[in-house]
N, C-alpha and C positions, 0 to 999 in steps of 0.2 A: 652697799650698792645694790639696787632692786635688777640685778641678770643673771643672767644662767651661764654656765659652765658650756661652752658646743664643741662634742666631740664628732668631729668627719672621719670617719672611713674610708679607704681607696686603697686599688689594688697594688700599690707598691710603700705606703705610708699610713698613719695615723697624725690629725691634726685636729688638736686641744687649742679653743682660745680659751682664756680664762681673763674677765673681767678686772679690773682695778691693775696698778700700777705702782711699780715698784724700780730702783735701779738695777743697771744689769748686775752691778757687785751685789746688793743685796739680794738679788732675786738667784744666781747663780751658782752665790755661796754660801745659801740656802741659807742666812744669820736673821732673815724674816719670815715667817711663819702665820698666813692668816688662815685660819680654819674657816671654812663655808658651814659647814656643818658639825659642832662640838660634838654634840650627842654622835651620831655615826663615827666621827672620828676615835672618839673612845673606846666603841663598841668594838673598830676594827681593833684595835692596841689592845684588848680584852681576849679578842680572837686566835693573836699571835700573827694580824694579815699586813701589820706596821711594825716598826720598829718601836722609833719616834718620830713626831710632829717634824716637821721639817725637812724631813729626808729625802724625798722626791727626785730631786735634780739630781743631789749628787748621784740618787743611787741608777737616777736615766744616766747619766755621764758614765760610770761605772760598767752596767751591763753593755754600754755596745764599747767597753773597749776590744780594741780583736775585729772592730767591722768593719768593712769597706766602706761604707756610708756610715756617717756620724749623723747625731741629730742636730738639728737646730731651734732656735732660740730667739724670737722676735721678741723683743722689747718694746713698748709703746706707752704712753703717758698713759691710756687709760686701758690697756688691754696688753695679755701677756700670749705670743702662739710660740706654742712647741709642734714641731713638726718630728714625728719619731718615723723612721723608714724603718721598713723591715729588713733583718739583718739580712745581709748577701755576704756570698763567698768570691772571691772574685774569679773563680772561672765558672759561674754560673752566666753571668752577663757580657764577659768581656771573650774579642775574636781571640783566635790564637795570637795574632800581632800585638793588639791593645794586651794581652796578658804581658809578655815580652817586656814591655814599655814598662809596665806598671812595677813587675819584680825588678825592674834595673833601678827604679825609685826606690821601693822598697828597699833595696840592697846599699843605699847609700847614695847614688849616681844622682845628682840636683841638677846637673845642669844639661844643657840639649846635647852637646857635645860630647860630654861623658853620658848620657845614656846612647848616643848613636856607637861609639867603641864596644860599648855590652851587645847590643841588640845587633849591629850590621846592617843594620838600615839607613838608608839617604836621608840626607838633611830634612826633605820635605814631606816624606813618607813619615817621618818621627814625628815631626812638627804638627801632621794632619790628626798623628794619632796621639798625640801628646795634648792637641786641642778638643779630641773626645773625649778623652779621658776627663778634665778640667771639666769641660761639660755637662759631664753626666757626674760629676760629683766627686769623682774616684781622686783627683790630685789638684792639688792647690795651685794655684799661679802666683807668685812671689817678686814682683820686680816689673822691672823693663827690661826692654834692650838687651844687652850684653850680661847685665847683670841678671840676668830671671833665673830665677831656680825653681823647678816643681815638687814638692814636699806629699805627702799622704796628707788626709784630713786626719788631725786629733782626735 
């Protein structure tokens, strides 16, 4: 495929598309492996700056486990974007309340109800900050209705 690699910069992320197309299983569980460039690819693996071919993903999945922001992973028929955030802690970005919310997930509590017992907060005070949370990335939203539970990102 005659394209380039574009790596974007920006102050909270890095974003790699990379050309050509693969599925998510094989692209994720890293079982395909196309080299852009042999010669440098060797050179790095000469250097001790690879391991082996292939290893990429697992070892992005790997390094941000532990982080508040996970990376992700756009799959596309003819183009692959990784989007890597740079690691946060989470009281670096979150209020005092939003932290509250977040360690009562952390701690097990999924559902709105059981994190409102933890935290002491009203149903809609949670629910506002339970919806920034989701927002900016920090907790997953799991369901509907009665059944939703909020989980950490993997």
């Amino acid at each position: 495929m005659n394209s380039q690699i574009k790596i974007s910069m920006f102050d909270d992320r890095i974003e790699i598309v990379s050309p050509g197309g693969l599925s998510k299983e094989e692209y994720l569980l890293g079982r395909i492996s196309i080299l852009r460039n042999p010669i440098l690819a060797n050179l790095f693996y000469r250097l001790g700056l690879i391991e082996q071919f292939g290893m990429g993903i697992r070892r992005i999945i790997s390094s941000y486990q532990g982080s508040v922001i996970q990376p992700k992973f756009k799959i596309f028929e003819n183009s692959i974007v990784i989007i890597l955030p740079l690691f946060q802690s989470v009281s670096v970005n979150l209020s005092e309340d939003e932290g509250k919310i977040y360690q009562a997930v952390q701690s097990g509590n999924e559902t709105t109800s059981k994190i409102n017992e933890v935290v002491g907060f009203g149903k809609t005070k949670s629910l506002r900050l339970i919806n920034s949370l989701v927002k900016k990335g920090y907790l997953i939203k799991v369901g509907e209705g009665r059944g939703t539970k909020y989980m950490l990102p993997k």
